[in-house]
MARKOLVO-538932 format. One record per residue (C-alpha): residue number from 1; x, y negated, z. Coordinates in pm, 1 decimal, padded with zeros to 6 digits. Layout:
R  resi         u         v         w
R   NUM         X         Y         Z
...
***
This chain:
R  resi         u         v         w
R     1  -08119.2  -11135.8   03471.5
R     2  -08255.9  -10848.9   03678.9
R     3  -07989.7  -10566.9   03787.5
R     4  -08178.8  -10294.0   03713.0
R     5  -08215.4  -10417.2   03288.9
R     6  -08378.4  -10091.4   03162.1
R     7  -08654.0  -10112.5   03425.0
R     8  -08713.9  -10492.5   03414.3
R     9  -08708.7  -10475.1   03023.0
R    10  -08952.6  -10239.5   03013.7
R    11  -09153.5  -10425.0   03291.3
R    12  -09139.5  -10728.8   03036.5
R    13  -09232.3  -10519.4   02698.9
R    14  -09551.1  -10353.2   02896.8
R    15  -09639.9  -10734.5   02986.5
R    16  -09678.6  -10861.8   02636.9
R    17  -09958.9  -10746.2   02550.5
R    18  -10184.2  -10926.1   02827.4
R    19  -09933.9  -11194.2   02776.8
R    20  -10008.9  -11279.0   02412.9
R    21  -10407.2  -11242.3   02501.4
R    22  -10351.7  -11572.1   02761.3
R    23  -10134.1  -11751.6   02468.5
R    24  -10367.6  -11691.5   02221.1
R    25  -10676.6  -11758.3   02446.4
R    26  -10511.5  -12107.1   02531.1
R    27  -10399.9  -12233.3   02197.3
R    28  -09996.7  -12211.1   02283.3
R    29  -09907.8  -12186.1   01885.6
R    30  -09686.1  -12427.7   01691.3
R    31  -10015.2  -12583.6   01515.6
R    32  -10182.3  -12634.3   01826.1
R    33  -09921.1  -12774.0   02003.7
R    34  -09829.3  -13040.8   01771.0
R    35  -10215.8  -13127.7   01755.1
R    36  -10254.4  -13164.7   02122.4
R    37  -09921.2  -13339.9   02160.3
R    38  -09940.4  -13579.2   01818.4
R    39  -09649.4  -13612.2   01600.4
R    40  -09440.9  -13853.7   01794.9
R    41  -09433.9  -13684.9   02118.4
R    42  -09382.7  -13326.0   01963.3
R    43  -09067.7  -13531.4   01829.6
R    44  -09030.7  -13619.4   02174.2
R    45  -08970.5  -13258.0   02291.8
R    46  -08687.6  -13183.7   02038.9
R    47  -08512.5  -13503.8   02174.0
R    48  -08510.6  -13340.6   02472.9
R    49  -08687.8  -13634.4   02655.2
R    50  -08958.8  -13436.6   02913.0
R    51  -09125.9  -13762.7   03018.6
R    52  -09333.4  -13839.6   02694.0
R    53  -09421.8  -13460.1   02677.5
R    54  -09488.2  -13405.4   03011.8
R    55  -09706.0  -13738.5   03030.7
R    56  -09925.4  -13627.9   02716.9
R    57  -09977.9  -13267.1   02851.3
R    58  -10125.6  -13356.8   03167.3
R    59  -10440.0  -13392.2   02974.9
R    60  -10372.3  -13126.7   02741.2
R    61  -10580.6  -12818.7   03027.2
R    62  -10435.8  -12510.5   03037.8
R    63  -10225.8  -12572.3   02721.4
R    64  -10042.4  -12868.0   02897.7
R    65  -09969.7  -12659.6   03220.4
R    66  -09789.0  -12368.8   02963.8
R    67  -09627.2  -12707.6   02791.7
R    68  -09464.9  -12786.9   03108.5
R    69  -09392.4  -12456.4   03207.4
R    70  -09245.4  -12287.4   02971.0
R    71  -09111.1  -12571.4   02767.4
R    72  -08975.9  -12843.6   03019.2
R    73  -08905.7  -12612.9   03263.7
R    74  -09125.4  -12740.5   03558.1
R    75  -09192.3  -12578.9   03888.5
R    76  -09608.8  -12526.8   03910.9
R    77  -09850.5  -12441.2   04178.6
R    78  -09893.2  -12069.8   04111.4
R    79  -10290.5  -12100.9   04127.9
R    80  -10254.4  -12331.1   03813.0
R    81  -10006.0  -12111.9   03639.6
R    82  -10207.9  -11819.9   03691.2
R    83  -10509.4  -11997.7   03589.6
R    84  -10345.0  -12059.9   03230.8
R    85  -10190.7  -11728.1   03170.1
R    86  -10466.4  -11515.8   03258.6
R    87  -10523.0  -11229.1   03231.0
R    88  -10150.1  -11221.7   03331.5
R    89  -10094.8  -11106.6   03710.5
R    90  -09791.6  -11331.1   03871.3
R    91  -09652.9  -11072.0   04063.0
R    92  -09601.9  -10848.8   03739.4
R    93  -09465.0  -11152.3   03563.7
R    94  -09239.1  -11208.6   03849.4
R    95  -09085.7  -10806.9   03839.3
R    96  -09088.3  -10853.1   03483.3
R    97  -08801.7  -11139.6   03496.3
R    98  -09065.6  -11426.6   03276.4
R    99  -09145.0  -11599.3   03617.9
R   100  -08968.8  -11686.6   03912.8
R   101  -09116.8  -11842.7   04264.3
R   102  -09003.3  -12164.6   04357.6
R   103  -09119.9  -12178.8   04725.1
R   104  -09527.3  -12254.8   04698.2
R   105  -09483.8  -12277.9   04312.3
R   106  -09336.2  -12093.1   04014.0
R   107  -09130.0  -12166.8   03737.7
R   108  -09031.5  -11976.3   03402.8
R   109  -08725.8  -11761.2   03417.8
R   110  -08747.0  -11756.9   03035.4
R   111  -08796.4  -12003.5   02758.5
R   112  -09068.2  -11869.5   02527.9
R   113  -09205.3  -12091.3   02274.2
R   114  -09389.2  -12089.5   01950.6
R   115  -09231.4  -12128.3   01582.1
R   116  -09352.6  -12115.9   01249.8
R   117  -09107.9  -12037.6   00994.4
R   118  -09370.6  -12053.5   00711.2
R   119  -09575.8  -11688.4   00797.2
R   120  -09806.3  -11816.6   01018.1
R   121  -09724.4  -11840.7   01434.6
R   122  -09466.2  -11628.9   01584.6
R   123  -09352.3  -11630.3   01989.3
R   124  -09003.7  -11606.4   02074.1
R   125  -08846.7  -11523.4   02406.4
R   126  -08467.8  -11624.1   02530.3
R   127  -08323.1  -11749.8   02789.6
R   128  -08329.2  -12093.0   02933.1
R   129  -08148.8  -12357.1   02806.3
R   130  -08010.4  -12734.8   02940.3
R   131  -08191.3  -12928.4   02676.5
R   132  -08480.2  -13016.7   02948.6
R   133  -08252.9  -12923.3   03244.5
R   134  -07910.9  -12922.0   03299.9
R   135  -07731.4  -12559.1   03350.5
R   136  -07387.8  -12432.9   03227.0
R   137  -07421.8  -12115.4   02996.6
R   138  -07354.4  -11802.6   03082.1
R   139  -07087.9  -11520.4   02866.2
R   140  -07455.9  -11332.2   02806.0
R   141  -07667.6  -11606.5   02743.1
R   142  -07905.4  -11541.4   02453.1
R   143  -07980.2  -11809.6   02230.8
R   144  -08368.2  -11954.4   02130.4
R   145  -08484.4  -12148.2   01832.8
R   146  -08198.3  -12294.7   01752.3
R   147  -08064.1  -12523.7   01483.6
R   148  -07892.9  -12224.9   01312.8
R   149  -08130.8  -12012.0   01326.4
R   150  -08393.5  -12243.3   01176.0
R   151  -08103.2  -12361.0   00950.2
R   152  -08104.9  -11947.5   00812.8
R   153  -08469.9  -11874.5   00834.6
R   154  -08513.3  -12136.9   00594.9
R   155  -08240.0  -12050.2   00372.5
R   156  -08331.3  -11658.5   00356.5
R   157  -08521.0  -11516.7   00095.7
R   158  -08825.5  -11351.1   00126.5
R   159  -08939.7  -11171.6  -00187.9
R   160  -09084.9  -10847.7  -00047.9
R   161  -08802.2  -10608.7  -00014.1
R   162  -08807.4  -10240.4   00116.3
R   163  -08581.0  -10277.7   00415.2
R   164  -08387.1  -10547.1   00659.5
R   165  -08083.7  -10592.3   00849.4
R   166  -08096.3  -10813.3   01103.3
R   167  -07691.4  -10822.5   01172.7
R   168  -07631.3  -10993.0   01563.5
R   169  -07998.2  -11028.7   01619.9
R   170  -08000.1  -11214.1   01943.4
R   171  -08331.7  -11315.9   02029.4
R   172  -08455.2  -11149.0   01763.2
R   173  -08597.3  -11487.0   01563.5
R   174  -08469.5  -11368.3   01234.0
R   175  -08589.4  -10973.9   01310.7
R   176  -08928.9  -11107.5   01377.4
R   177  -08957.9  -11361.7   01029.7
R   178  -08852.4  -11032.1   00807.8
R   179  -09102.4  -10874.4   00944.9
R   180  -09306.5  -11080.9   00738.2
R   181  -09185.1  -10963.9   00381.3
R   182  -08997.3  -10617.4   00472.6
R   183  -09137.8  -10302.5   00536.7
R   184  -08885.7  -10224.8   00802.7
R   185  -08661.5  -10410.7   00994.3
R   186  -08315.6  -10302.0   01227.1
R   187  -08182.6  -10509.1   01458.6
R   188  -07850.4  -10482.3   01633.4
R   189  -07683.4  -10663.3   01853.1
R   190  -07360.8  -10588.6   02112.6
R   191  -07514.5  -10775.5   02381.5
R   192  -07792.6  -10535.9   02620.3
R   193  -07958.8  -10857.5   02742.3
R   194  -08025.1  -10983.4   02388.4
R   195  -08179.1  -10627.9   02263.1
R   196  -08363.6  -10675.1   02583.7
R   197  -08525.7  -11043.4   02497.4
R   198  -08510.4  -10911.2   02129.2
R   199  -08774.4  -10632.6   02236.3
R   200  -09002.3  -10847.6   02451.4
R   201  -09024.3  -11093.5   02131.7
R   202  -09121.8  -10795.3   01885.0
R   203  -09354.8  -10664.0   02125.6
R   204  -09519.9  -11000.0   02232.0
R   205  -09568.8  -11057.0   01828.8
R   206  -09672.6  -10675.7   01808.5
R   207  -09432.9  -10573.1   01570.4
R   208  -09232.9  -10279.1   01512.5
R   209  -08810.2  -10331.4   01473.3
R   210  -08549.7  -10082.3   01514.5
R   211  -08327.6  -10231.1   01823.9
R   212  -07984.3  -10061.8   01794.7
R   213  -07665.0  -10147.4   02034.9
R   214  -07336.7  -10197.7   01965.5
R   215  -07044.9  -10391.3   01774.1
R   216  -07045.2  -10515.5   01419.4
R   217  -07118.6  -10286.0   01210.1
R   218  -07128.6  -09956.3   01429.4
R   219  -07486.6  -09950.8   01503.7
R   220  -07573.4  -09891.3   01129.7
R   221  -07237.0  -09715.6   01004.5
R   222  -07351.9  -09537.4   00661.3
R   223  -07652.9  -09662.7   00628.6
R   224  -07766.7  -09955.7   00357.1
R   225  -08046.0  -10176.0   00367.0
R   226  -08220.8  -10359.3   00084.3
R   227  -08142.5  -10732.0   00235.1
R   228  -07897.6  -10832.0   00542.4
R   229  -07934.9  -11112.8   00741.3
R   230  -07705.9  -11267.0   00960.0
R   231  -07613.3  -11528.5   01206.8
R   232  -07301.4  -11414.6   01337.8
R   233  -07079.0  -11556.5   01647.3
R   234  -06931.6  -11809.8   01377.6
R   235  -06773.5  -12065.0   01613.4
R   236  -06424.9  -12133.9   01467.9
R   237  -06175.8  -12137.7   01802.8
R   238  -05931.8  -11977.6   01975.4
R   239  -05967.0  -11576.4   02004.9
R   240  -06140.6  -11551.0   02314.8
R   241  -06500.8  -11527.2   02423.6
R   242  -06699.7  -11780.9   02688.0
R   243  -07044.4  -11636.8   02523.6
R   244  -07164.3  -11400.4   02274.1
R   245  -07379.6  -11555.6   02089.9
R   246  -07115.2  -11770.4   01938.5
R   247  -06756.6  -11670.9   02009.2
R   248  -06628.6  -11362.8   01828.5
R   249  -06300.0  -11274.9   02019.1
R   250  -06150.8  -11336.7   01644.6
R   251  -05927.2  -11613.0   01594.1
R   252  -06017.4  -11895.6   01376.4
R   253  -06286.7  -11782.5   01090.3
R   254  -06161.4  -11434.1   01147.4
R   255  -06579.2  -11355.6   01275.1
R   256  -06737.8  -11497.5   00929.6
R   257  -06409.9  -11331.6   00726.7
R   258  -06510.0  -10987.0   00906.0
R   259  -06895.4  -11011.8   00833.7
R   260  -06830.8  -11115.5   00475.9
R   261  -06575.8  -10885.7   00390.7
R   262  -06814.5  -10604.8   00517.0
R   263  -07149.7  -10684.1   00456.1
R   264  -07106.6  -10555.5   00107.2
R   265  -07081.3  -10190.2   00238.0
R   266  -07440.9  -10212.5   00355.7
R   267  -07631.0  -10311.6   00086.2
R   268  -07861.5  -10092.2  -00150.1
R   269  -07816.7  -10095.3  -00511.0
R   270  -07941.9  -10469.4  -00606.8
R   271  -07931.1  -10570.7  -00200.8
R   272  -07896.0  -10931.6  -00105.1
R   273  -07729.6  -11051.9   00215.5
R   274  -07749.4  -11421.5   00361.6
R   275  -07577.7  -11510.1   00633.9
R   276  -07456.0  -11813.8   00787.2
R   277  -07092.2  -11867.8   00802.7
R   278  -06776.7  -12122.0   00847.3
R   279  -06447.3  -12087.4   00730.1
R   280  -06158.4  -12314.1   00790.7
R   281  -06038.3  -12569.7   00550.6
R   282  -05621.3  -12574.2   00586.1
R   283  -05351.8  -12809.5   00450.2
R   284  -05235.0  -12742.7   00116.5
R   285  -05560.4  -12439.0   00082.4
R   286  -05840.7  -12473.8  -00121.1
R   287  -06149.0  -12345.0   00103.0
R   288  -06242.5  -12129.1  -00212.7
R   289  -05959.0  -11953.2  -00245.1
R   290  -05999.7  -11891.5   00090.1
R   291  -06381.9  -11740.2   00081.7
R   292  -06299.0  -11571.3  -00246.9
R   293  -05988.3  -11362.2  -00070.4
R   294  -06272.7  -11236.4   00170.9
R   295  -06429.8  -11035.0  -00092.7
R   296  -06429.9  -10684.8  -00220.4
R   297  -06251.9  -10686.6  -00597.9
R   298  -06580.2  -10519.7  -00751.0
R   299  -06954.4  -10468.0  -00688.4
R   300  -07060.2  -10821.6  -00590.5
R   301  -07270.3  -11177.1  -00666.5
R   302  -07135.4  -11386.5  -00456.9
R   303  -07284.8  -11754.5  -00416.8
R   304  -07119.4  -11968.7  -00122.3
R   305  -07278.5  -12299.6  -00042.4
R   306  -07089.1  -12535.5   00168.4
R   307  -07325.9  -12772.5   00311.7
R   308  -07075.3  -13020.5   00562.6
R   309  -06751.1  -12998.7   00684.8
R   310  -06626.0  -13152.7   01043.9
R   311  -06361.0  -13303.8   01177.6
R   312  -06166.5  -13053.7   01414.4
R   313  -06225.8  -13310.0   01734.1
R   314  -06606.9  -13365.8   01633.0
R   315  -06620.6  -13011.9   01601.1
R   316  -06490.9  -12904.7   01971.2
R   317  -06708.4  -13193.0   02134.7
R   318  -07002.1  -13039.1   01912.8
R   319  -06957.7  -12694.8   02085.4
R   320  -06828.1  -12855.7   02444.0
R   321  -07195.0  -12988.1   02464.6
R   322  -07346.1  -12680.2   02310.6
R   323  -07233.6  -12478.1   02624.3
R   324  -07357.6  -12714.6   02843.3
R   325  -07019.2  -12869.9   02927.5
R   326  -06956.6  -13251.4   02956.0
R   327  -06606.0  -13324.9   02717.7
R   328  -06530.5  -13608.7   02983.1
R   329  -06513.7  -13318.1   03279.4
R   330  -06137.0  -13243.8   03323.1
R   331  -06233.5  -12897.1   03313.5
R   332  -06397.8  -12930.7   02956.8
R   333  -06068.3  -13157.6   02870.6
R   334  -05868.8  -12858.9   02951.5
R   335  -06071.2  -12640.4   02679.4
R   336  -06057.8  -12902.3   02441.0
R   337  -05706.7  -12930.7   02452.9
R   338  -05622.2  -12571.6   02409.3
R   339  -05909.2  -12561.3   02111.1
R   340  -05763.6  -12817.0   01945.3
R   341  -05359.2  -12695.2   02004.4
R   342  -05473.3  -12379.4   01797.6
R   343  -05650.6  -12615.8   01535.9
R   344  -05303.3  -12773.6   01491.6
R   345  -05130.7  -12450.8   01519.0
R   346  -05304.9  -12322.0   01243.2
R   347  -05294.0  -12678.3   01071.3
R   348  -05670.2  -12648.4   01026.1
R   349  -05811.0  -13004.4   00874.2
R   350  -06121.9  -12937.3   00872.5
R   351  -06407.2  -12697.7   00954.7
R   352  -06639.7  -12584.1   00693.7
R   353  -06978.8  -12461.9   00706.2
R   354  -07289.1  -12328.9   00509.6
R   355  -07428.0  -12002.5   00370.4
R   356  -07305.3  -11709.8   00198.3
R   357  -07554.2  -11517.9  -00025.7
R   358  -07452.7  -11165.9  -00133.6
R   359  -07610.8  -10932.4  -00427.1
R   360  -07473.9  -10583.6  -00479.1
R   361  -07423.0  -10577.0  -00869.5
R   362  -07228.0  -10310.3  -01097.5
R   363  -06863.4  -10424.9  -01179.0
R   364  -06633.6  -10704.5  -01099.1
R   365  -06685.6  -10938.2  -00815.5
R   366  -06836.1  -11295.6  -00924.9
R   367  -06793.8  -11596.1  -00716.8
R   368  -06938.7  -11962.7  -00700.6
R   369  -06838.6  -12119.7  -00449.5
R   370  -06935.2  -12519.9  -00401.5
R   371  -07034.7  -12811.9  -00228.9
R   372  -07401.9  -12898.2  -00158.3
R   373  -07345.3  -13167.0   00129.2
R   374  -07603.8  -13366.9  -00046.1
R   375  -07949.8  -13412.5   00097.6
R   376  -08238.7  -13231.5  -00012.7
R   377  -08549.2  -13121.3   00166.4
R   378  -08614.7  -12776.4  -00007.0
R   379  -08540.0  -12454.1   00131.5
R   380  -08251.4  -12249.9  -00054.0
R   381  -08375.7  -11894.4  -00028.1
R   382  -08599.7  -11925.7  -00314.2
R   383  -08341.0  -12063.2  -00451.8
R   384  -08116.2  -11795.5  -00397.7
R   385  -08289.6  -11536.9  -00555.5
R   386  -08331.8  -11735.6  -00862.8
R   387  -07981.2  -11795.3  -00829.8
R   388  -07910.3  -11409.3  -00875.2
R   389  -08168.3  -11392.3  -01113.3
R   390  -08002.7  -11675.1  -01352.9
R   391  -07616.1  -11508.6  -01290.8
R   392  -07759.2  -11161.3  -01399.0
R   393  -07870.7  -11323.4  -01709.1
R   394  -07534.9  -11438.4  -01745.8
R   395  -07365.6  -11161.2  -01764.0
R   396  -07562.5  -10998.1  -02002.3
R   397  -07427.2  -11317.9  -02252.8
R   398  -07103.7  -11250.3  -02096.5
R   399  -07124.8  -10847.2  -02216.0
R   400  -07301.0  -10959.4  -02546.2
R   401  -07313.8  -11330.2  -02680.9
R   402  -07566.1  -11250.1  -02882.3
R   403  -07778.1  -11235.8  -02593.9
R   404  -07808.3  -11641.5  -02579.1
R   405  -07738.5  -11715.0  -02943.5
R   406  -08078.9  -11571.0  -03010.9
R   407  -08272.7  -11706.0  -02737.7
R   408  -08523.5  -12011.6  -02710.0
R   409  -08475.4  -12201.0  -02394.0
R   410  -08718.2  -12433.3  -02189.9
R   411  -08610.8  -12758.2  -02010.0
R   412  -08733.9  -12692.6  -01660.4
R   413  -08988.0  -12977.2  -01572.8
R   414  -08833.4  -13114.7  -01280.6
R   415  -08477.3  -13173.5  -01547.2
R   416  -08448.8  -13535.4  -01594.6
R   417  -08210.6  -13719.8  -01814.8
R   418  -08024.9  -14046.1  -01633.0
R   419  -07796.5  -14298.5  -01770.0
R   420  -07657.0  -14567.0  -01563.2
R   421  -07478.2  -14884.1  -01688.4
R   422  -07276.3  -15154.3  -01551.0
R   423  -07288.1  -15526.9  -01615.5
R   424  -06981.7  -15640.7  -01865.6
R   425  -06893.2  -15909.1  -02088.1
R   426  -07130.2  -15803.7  -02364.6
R   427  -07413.7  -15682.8  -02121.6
R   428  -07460.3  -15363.0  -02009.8
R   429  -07232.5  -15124.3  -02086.4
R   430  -07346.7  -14725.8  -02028.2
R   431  -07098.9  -14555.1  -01808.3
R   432  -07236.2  -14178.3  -01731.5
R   433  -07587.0  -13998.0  -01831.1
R   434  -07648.7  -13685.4  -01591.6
R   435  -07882.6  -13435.8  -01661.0
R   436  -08031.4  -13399.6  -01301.3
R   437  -08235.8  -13161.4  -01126.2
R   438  -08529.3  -13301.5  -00897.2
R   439  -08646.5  -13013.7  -00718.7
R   440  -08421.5  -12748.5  -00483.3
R   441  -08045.6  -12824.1  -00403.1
R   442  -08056.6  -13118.9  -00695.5
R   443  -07786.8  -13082.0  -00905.8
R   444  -07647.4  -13324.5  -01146.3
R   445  -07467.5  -13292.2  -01479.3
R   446  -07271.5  -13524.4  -01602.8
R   447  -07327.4  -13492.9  -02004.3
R   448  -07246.9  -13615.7  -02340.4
R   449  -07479.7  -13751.0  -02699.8
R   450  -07390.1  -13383.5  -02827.0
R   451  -07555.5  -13193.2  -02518.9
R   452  -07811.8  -13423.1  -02432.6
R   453  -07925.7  -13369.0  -02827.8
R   454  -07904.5  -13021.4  -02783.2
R   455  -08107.6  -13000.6  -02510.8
R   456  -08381.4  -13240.7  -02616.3
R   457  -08428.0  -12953.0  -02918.2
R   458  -08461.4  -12736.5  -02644.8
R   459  -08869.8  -12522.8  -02638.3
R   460  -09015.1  -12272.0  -02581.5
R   461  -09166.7  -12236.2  -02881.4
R   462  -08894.3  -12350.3  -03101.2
R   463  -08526.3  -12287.6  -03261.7
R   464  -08288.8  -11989.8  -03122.7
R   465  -07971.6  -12178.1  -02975.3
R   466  -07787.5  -12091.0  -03245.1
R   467  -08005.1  -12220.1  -03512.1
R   468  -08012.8  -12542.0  -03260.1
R   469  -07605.6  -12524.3  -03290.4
R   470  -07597.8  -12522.3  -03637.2
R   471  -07808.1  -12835.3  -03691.5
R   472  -07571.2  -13029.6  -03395.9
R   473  -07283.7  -12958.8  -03652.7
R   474  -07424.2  -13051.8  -03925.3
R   475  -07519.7  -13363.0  -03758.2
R   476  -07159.7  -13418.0  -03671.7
R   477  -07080.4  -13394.9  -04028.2
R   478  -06917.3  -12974.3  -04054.7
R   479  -07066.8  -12746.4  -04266.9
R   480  -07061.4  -12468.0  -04033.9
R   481  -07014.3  -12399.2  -03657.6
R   482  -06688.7  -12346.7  -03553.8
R   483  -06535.7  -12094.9  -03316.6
R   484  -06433.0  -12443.4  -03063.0
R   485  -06766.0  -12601.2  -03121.2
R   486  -06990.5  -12274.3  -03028.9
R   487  -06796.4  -12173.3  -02709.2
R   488  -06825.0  -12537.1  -02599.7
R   489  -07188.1  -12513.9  -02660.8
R   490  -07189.9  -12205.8  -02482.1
R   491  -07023.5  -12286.6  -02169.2
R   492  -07248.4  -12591.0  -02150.4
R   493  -07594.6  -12385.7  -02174.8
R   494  -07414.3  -12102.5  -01935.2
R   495  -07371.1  -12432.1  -01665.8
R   496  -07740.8  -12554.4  -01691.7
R   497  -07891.4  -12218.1  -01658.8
R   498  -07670.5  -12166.8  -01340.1
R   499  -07834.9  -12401.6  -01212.5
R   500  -08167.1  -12386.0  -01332.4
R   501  -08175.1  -12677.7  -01550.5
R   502  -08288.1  -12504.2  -01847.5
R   503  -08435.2  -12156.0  -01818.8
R   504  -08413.3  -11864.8  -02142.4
R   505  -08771.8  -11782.1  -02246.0
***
């Protein structure tokens, strides 16, 4: 990076414009690009093989020589490179910090590429990384389009909401998709050069964030935003920090303990938060516990979803790599050793990781907390708000009971019923039905005759659920519903509307 930041950022902000003219003018956009690479080489390119890429946009015109520029990394003759990014001037890009001269040629100084989170075409500027080149990370480095931050731009909702947080902004990729469905958007971040890619990005995409600096929380002390977003410096280690974007300084989970414990103190009346986060799973602890002791004692929804959890060896090597570093250097060796010494230390088993989704309510703290390590191929911030949605409704039944016995309920249309049997001496034998979901995370019930009846009454147009009670006893031979019988009927309804299984109508 430039000494002089101010000046070169600026250089770099008063360059988009011009720039995103030539990007636009050539086709470099995350539709185009797939087109004039084709499916397989695209796939190529997040492999992080060059030679299929760089093969395919050799024919690819002006688009090709930004391909191999600004993706692989090559070093171009400048007339050719000027040629594509017209109405660019070199020399400006140069001063600017985008470009730098390689003898007779140039080569990018950045990495900017396209994305599309699902709101049409976005550029996004960061620094280099070693997935087409090797180079060992700096403490500033500032991360691209990574697989986190897809991982949480897929997983954060985007109902239209008033304002956005942007906690740790980096780059700015999640800044620039709130954009999309907030009328204003903050961004912080303690790291100068990552306000400074952070501002080229919103300017290139001509959009309008609020870029604060500093620590945590200080940026935006008293303020409170509608919806926070986060992808903090997660990385579960020792306390110490190699670079920013991922190491915290605080041991262990201490960085996703500190973001959870105080997002709550940001949000608006009804805000959401989502944020990515890991948390350590210890001998003898239940992870839960653990999340749950992170929490304020009143004022939010809390949903956690855990979505893997890695071995403590897997998980150094994992971040080793990350950085650039080869785990068979005996320098790398050395890290690993000490990463894994406070692992034991700490008697850490495991290493969790997912999403924790925040809503600020009135009264006592709720918590679900579980596992969705199970594939599925739809996003979860949808989900999420429906999520909130469906645990509001809950605790109106929880206030007033009366609130579900009188209700109708639909079966949602993607709720199927399964049974599966086993072979045995008399045929087949049924050993489980589930009542599963087919659409979003795909959850699965595992049921009995009673609430598989009770659901199959189950219309829109038809009984209340008490009225739908009543008949089940009857059926089982009581005269009336008992006290047992209608809270177990209850907590099964309460458990497929949490999960959106059957919906009140």
């Amino acid at each position: 990076m430039p000494t002089n930041q101010t000046t070169t950022g600026s250089l770099l902000t008063a360059l988009c414009p011009e720039l995103r003219t030539a990007l636009t003018r050539v086709g470099y956009d995350a539709d185009t690009l797939v087109s004039a690479l084709g499916p397989d080489t695209h796939a190529a390119l997040g492999r992080s093989e060059p030679v299929p890429v760089r093969r395919a946009a050799r024919a690819a015109g002006e688009l090709g020589t930004l391909i191999r520029l600004l993706l692989l990394g090559d070093a171009l003759p400048e007339r050719e490179v000027a040629a594509a990014l017209a109405p660019v001037d070199i020399d400006r890009a140069v001063a600017a910090g985008l470009l730098e001269r390689d003898g007779d040629e140039v080569r990018a100084a950045l990495d900017l590429r396209p994305l599309d989170a699902g709101e049409g075409n976005r550029w996004i500027l960061s620094d280099l990384d070693d997935s087409m080149r090797r180079r060992t990370l700096t403490e500033n480095h500032v991360l691209g389009v990574g697989h986190a931050s897809l991982s949480l731009l897929r997983a954060t909702p985007t109902r239209p909401v008033g304002s956005v947080l942007d906690l740790g902004t980096g780059c700015g990729v999640q800044a620039v998709h709130a954009a999309s469905y907030a009328h204003t958007v903050t961004a912080t971040d303690v790291n100068p050069r990552a306000l400074w890619l952070a501002e080229a990005t919103a300017a290139l995409n001509g959009l309008d964030i609020e870029l604060l600096e500093g620590s945590w929380f200080e940026p935006v002390a008293g303020r409170r935003f509608d919806q926070v977003v986060a992808n903090p410096p997660f990385v579960v280690g020792p306390a110490r920090i190699e670079h920013t974007y991922r190491d915290s300084g605080l041991a262990l989970d201490g960085a996703s303990q500190l973001v959870v414990s105080r997002a709550p103190d940001l949000l608006a009346p009804g805000g959401t938060a989502a944020m990515l986060a890991a948390w350590v799973h210890v001998d003898g602890e239940d992870w839960r516990q653990r999340v749950s002791s992170w929490l304020p004692a009143d004022g939010v929804d809390a949903w956690v979803v855990q979505r893997d959890v890695a071995d403590p060896a897997l998980y150094v090597g994992t971040w080793l790599r990350d950085a650039g570093l080869d785990p068979r250097d005996p320098a790398a060796q050395a890290r690993a050793e000490q990463w894994l010494d406070a692992f034991a230390a700490a008697d850490v088993e495991g290493i969790g990781f997912g999403f924790v989704y925040l809503r600020a309510i009135d009264g006592p703290t709720e918590l679900l907390a579980e596992d969705l390590a199970h594939g599925f191929d739809d996003p979860l911030g949808a989900e999420a708000s429906a999520y909130f949605e469906r645990s509001a409704w809950l605790r109106a039944v929880a206030s007033d009971e009366n609130h579900a016995w009188t209700a109708r309920f639909a079966v949602e249309p993607t709720t199927a019923l399964e049974r599966v049997s086993l072979p045995g001496p008399d045929g087949w034998a049924e050993r489980v039905a589930r009542l599963h979901r087919g659409d979003g995370p795909r959850w699965q019930h595992e049921v009995d005759e009673t609430t598989i009846a009770l659901v199959a009454g189950m219309r829109p147009d038809g009984l209340p659920l008490y009225e739908l009670v009543e008949l089940l006893a009857l059926a089982h031979g009581a005269d009336e519903v008992t006290p047992e019988f209608a809270a177990d009927a209850l907590t099964v309804v309460a458990g497929l509307v949490r999960h959106g299984l059957i919906a009140p109508v």
